[in-house]
Backbone as a ProteinNet text record, in pm:
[ID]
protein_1_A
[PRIMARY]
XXXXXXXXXXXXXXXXXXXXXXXXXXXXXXXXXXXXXXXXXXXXXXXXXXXXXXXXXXXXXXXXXXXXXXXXXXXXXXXXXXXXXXXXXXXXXXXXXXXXXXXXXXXXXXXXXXXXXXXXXXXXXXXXXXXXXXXXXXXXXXXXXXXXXXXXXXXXXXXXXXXXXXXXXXXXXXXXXXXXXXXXXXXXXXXXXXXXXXXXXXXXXXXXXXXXXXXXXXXXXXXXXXXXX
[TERTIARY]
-282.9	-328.3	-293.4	-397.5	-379.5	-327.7	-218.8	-197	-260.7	-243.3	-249.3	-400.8	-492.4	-622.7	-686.1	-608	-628	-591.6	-499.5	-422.2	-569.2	-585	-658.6	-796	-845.9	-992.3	-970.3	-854.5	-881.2	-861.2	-776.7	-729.9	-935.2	-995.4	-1127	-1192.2	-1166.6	-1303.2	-1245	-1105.2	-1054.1	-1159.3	-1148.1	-1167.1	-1346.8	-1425.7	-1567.5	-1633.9	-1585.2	-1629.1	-1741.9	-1816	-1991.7	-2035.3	-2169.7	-2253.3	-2270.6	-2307.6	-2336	-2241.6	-2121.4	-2037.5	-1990.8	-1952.2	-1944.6	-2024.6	-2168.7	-2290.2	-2240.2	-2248.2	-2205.1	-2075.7	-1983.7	-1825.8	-1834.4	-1901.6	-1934.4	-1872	-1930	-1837.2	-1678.1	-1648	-1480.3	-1420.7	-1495.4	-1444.6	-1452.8	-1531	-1591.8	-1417.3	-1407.9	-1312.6	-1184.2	-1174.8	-1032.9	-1010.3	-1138.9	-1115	-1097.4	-1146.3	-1089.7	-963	-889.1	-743.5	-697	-737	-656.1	-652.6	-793.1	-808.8	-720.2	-719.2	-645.5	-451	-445.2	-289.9	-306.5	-352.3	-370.3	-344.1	-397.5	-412.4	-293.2	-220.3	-63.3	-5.6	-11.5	82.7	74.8	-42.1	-41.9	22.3	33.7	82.6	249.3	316.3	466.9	508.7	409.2	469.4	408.8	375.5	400.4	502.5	581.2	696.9	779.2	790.5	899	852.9	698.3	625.4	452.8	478.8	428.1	288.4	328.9	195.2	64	113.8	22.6	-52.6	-18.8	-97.8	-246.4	-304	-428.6	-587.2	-471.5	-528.5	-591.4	-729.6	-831.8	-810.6	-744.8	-779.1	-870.8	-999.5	-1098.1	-1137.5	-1105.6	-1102.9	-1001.2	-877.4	-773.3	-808.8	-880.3	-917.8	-993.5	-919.7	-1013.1	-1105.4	-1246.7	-1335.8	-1290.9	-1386.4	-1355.1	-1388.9	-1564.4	-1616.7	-1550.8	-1572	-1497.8	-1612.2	-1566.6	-1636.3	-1630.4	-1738.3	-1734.8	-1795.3	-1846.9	-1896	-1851	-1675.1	-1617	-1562.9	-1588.4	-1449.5	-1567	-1432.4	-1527.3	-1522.5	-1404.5	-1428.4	-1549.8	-1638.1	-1775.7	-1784	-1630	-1647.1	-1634.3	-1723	-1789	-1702.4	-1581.8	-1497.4	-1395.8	-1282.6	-1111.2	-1100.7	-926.6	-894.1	-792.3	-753.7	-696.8	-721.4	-659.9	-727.6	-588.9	-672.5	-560.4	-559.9	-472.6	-471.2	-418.4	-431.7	-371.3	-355.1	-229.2	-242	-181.7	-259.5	-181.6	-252.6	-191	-165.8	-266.8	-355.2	-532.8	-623.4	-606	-711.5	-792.3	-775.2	-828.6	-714.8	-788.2	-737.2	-691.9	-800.4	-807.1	-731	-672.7	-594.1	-670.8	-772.5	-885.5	-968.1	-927.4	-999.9	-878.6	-789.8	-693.2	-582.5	-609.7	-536.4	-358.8	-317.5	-156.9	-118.3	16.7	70.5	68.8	48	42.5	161	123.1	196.6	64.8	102	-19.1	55.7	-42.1	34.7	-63.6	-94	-193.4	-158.7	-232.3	-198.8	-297.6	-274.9	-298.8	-404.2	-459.1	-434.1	-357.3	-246.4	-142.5	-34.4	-52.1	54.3	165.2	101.6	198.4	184.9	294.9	297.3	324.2	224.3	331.4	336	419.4	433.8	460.6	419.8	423	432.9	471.7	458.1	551.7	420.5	417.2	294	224.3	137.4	99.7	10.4	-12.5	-144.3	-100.8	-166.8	-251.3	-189.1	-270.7	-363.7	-477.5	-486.7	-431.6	-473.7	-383.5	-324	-387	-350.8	-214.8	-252.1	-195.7	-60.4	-67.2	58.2	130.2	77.9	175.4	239	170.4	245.4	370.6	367.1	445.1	566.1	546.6	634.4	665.4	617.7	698.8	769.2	744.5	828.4	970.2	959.7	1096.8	1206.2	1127.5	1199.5	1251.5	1122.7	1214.3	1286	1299.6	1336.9	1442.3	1529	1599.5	1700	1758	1830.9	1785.5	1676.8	1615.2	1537.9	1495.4	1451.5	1534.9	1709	1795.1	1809.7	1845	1894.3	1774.2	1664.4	1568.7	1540.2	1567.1	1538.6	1716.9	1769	1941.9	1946.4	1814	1844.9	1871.3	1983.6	2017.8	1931.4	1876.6	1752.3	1655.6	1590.4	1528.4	1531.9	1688.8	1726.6	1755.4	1780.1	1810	1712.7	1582.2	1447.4	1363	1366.7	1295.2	1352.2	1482.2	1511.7	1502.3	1449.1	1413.9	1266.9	1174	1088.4	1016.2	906	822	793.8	785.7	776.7	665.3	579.4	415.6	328.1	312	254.1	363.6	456.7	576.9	533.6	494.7	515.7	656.5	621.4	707.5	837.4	738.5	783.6	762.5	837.1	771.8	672.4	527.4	426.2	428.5	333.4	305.7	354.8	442.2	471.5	591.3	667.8	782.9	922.1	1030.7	1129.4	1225.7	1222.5	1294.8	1406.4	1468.6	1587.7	1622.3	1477.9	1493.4	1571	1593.1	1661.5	1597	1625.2	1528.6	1433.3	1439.4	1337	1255.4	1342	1291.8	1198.3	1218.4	1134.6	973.8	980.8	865.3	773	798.3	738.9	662	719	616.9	428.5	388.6	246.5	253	305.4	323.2	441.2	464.4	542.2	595.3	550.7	580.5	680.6	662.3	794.6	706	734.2	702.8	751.2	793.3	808.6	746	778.2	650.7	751.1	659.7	773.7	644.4	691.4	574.1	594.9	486.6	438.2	370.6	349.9	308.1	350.7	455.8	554.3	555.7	458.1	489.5	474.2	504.2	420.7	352	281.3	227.2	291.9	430	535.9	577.3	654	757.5	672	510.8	449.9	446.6	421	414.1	561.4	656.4	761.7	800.4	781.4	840.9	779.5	667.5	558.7	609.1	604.7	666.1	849.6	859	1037.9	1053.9	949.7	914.9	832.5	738.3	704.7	813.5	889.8	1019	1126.1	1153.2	1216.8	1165.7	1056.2	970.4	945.3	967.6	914.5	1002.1	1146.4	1205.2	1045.6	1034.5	988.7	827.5	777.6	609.8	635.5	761.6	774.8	789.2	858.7	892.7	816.1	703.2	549.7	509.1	518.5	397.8	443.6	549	570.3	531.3	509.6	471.2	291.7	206.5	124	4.6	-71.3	-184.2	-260.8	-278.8	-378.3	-266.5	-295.5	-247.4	-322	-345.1	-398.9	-399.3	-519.5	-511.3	-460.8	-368.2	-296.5	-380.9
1935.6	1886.1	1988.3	2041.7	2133.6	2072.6	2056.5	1970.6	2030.8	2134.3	2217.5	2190.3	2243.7	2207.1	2069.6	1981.7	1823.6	1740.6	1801	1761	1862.7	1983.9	2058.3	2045.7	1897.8	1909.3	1750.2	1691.4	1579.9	1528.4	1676.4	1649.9	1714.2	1804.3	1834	1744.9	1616.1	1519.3	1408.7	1444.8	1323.5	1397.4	1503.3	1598.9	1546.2	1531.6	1558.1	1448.9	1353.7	1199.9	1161.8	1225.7	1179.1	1235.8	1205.2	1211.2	1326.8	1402.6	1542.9	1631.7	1637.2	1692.4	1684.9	1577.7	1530.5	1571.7	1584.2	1626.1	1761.1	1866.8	1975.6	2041	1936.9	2007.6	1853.2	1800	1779.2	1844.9	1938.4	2028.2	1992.7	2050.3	2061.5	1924.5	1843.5	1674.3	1656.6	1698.6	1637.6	1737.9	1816.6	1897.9	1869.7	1760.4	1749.3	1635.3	1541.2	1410	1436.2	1526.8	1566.5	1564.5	1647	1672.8	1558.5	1459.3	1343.7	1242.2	1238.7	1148.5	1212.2	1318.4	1409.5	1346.8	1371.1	1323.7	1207	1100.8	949.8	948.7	990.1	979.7	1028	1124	1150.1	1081.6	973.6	880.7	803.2	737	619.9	603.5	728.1	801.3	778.3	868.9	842.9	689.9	606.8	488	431.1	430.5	369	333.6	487.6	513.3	414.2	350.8	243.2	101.2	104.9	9.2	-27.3	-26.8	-22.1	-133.1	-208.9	-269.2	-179	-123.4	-12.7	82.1	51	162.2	139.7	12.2	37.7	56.5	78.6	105.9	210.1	176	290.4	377.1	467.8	609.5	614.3	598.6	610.3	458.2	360.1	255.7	197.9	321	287.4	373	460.6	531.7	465.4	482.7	358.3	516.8	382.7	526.2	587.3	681.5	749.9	662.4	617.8	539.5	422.2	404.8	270.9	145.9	32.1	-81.7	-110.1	-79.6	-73.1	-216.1	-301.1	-452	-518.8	-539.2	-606.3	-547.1	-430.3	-346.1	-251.5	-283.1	-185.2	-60.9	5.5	120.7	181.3	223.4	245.7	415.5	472.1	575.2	568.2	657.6	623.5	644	758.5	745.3	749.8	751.7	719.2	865.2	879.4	1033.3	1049.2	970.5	956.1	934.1	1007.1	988.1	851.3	804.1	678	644.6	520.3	482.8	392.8	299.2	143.5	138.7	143.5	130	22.7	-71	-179.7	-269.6	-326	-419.7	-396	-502.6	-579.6	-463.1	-367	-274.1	-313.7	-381.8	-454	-427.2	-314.3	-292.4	-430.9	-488.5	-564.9	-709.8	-740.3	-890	-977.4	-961.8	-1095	-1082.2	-1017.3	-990	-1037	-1118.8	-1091.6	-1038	-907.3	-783.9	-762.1	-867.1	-870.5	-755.1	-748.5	-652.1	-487.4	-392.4	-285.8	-152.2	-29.4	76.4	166.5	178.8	234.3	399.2	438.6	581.2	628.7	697.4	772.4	936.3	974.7	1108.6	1084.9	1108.6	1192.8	1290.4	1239.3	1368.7	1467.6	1329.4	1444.4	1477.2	1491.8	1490.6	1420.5	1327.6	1213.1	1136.9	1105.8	1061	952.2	828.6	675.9	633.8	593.3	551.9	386.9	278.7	161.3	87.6	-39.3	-118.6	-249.1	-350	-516.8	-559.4	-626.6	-718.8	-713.7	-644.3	-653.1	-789.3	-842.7	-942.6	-1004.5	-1061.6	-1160.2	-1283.5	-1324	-1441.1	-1545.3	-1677.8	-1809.1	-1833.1	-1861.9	-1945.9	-1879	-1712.5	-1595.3	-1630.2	-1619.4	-1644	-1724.1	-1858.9	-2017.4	-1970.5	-1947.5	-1920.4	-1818.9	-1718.8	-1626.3	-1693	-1743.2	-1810.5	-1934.6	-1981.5	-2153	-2044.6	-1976.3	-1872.4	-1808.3	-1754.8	-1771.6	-1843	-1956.6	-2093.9	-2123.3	-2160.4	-2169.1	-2096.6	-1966.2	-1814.7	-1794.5	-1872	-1795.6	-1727.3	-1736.1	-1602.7	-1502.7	-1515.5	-1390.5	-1311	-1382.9	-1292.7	-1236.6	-1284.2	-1237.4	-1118.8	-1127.3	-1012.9	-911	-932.2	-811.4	-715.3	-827.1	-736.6	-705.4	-705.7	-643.2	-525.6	-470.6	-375.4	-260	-192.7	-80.9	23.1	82.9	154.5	170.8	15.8	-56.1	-78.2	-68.2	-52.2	48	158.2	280.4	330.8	349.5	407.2	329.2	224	132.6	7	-1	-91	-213.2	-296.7	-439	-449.8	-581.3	-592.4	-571.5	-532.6	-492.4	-637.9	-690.5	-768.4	-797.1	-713.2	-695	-812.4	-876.1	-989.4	-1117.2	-1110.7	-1207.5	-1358.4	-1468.3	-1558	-1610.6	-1664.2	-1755.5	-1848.3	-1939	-2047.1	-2039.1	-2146.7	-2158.1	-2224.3	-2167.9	-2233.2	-2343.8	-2434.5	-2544	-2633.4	-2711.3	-2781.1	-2707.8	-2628.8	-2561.8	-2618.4	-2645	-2700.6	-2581.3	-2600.4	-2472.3	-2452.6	-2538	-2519	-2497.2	-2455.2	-2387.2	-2259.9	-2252.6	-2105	-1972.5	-1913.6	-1772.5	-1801	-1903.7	-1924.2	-1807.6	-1749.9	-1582.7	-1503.4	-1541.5	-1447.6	-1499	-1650.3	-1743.2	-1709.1	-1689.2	-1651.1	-1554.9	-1465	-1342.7	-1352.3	-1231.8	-1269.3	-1137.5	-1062.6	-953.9	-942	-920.9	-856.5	-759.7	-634.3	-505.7	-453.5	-323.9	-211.8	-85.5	-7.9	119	228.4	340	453.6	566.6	669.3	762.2	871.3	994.9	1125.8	1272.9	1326.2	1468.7	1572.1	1618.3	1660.9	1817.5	1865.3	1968.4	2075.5	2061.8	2237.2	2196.4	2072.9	1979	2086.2	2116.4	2200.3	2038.8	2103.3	1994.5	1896.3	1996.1	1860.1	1849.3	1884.4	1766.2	1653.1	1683.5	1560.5	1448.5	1487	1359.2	1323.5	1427.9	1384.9	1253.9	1283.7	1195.9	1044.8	1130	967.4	872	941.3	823.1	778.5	842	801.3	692.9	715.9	578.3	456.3	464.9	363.3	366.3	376.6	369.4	291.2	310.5	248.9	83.3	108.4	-5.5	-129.5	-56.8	-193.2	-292.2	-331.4	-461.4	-583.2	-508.2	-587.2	-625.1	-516.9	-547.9	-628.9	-634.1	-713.3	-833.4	-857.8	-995.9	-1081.9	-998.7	-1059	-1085.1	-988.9	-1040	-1139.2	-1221.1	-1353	-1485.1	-1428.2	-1543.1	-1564.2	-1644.6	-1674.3	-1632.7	-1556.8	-1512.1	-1599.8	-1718	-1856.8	-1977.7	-2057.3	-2145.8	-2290.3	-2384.3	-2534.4	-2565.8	-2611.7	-2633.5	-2782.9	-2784.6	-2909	-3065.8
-550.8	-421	-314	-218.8	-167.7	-66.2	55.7	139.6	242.3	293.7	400.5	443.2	312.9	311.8	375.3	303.5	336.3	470.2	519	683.6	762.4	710.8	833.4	783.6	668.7	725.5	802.8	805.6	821.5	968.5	1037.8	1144.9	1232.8	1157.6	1216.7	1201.6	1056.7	1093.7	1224.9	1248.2	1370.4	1464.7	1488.9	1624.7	1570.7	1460.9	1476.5	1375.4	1416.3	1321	1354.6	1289.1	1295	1157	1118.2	1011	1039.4	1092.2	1122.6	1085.1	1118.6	1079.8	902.4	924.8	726.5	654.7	672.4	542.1	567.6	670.3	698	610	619.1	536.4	406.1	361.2	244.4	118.2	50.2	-16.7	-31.7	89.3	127.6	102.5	123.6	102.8	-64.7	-98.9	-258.2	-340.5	-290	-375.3	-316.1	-237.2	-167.4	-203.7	-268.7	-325.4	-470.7	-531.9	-695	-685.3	-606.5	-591.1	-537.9	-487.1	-478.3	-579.3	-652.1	-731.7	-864.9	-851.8	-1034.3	-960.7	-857.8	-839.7	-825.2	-821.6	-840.9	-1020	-1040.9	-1216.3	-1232.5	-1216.1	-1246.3	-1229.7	-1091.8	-1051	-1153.7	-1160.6	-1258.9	-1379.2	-1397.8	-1587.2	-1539.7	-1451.7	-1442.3	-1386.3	-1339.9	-1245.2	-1355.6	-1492.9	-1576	-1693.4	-1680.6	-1748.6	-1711	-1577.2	-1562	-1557.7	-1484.4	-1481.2	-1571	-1689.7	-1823.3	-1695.4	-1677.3	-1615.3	-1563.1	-1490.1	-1413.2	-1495.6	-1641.1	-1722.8	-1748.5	-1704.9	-1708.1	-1561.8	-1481.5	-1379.9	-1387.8	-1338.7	-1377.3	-1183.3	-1182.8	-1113	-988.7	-1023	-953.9	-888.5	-902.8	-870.6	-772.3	-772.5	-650.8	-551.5	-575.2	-450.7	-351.8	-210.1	-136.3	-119.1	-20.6	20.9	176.4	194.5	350.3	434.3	413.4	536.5	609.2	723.6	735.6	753.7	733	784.9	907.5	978.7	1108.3	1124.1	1089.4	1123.9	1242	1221.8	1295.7	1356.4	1369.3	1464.7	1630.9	1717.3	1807.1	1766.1	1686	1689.3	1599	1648	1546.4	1509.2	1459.4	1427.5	1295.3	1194.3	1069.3	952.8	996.3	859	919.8	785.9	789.8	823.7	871.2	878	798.3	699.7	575.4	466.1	369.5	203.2	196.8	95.7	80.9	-78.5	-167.6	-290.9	-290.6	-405.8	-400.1	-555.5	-593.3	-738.6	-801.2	-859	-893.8	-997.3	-1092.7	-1252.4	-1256.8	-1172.6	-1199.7	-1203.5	-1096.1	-1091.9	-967.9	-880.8	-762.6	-639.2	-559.5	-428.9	-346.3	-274.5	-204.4	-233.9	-159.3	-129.2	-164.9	-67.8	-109.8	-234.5	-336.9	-437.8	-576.6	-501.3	-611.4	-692.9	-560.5	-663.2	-699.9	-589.7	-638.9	-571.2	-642	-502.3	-583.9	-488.2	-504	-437.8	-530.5	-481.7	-395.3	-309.9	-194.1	-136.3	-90.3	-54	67.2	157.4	232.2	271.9	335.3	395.7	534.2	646.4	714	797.8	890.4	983.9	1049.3	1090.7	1135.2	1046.4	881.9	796.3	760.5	818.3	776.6	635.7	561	410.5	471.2	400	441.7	265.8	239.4	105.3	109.7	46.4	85.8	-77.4	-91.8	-208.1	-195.9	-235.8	-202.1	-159.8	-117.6	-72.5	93.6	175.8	317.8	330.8	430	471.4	358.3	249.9	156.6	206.8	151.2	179.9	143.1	267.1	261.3	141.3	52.4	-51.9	-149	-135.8	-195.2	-110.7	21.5	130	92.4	92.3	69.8	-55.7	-143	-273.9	-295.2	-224.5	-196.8	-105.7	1.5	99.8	-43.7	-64.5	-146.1	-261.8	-324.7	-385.1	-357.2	-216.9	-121.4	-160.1	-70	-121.5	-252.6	-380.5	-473.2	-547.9	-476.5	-609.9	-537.1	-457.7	-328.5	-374.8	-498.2	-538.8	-571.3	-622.3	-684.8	-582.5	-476.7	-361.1	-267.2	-291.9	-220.7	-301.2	-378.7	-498.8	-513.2	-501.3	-479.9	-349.2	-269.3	-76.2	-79.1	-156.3	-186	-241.9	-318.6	-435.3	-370.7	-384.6	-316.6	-308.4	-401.6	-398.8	-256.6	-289	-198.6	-27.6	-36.3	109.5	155	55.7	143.1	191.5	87.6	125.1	206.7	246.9	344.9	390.8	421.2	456.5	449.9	510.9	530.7	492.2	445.2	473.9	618.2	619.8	714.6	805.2	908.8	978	1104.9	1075.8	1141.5	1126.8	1219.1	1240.4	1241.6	1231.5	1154.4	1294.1	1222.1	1329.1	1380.6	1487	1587	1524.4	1474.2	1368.1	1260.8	1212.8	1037.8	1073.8	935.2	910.8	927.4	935.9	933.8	745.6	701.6	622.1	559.1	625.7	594.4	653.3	632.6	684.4	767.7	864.5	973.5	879.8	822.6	796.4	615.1	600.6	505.6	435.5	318	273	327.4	387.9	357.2	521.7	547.5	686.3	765	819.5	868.3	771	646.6	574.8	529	568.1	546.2	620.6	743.4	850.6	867.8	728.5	729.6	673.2	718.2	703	587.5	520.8	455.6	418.6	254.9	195.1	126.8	229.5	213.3	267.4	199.4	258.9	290.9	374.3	414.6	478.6	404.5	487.2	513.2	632.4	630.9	663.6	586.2	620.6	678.9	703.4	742	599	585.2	445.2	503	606.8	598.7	567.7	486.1	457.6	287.6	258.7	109.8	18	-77.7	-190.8	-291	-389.9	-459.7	-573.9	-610.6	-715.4	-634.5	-506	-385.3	-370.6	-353.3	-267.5	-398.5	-514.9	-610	-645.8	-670.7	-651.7	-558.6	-423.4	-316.1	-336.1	-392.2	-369.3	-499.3	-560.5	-738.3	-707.5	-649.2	-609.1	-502.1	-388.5	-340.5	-363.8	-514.7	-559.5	-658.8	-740.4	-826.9	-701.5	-533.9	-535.4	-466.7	-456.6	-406.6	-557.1	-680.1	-780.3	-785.7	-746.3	-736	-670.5	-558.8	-448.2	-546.8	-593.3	-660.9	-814.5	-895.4	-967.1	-949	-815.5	-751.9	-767.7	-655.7	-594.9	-727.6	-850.4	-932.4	-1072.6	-1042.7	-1047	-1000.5	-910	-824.9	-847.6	-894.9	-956.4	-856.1	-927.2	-796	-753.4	-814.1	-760.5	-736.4	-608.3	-675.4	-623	-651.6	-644.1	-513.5	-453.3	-345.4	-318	-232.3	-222.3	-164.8
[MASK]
+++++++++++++++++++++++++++++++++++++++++++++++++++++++++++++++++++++++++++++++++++++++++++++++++++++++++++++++++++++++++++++++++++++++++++++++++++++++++++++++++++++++++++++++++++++++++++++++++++++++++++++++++++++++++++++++++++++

């Protein structure tokens, strides 16, 4: 993975995000996504050595794409300025698709590595289950957001969006309360990568999904469907 290459076409498609530009440096993209997708496929191979689950994740299927979905958003500029990946059990990126929780990674325009792994904004049903999980696992979710590993490299769970109160049919005075509240059960850290060579960057990245799997084994206990009440 060439980094240097990849920060300085990505920081030009920030500077020139239109169709015009992209068909133009085309090329340069198609060969900067080989090199991401060939280090996706490495990951998968070593983050299976500890996490045997992940071994059938197909590669090309965690690669999210460039374009963005502009539908709902004002911003109507046409692609990402980050290569990104989501690697996880099912083979299904997306939350609303099922996919359980994942080891995710991005890069950058401005060279920034964010390395991430757990579950961002699941849907409802995915949520309750996760939150009533809390509750009934409350040692085992103490003892995992404990794992030393875990806390040195990212601290606490991530707390982005975290509501007010507890949900609606939750007892305030529940175990774990503060953590019910969350709308996401991830971790994330981000480091600058532009001096990276290409084993530091997979290096760094498999050492922060290695210390992130307490938290993605947790989640993937907890039953990906569950009965609507």
């Amino acid at each position: 993975m060439h980094v240097r290459d990849l920060t300085q076409f990505l920081a030009e498609l920030s500077d020139n995000n239109n169709r015009a530009w992209f068909v133009m440096n085309k090329p340069r993209y198609d060969i900067l996504r080989e090199e991401f997708l060939a280090l996706t496929t490495q990951l998968i191979a070593d983050i299976a050595k500890f996490d045997p689950a992940i071994a059938g994740c197909n590669p090309k299927k965690a690669l999210f794409r460039i374009n963005r979905d502009m539908r709902f958003s004002h911003d109507k500029s046409p692609y990402k300025t980050h290569f990104s990946a989501a690697i996880t059990a099912s083979g299904l990126k997306k939350p609303s698709q099922g996919g359980g929780p994942a080891y995710y990674f991005h890069i950058d325009a401005d060279g920034k590595l964010l390395i991430a792994g757990g579950e961002y904004m699941p849907p409802s049903d995915r949520l309750r289950a996760i939150r009533n999980q809390v509750i009934s696992d409350a040692p085992g979710f103490n003892k995992m957001r404990k794992n030393k590993k875990l806390v040195e490299t990212y601290g606490d769970l991530q707390e982005e969006g975290k509501l007010v109160r507890p949900p609606k049919g939750f007892d305030p005075d529940s175990p774990n309360i503060e953590y019910v509240k969350l709308k996401s059960f991830i971790v994330w850290t981000e480091t600058s990568i532009k001096k990276k060579v290409p084993a530091d960057l997979k290096k760094d990245v498999l050492a922060g999904f290695k210390d992130a799997y307490p938290l993605v084994n947790w989640l993937r206990n907890v039953p990906l469907q569950v009965a609507e009440e």
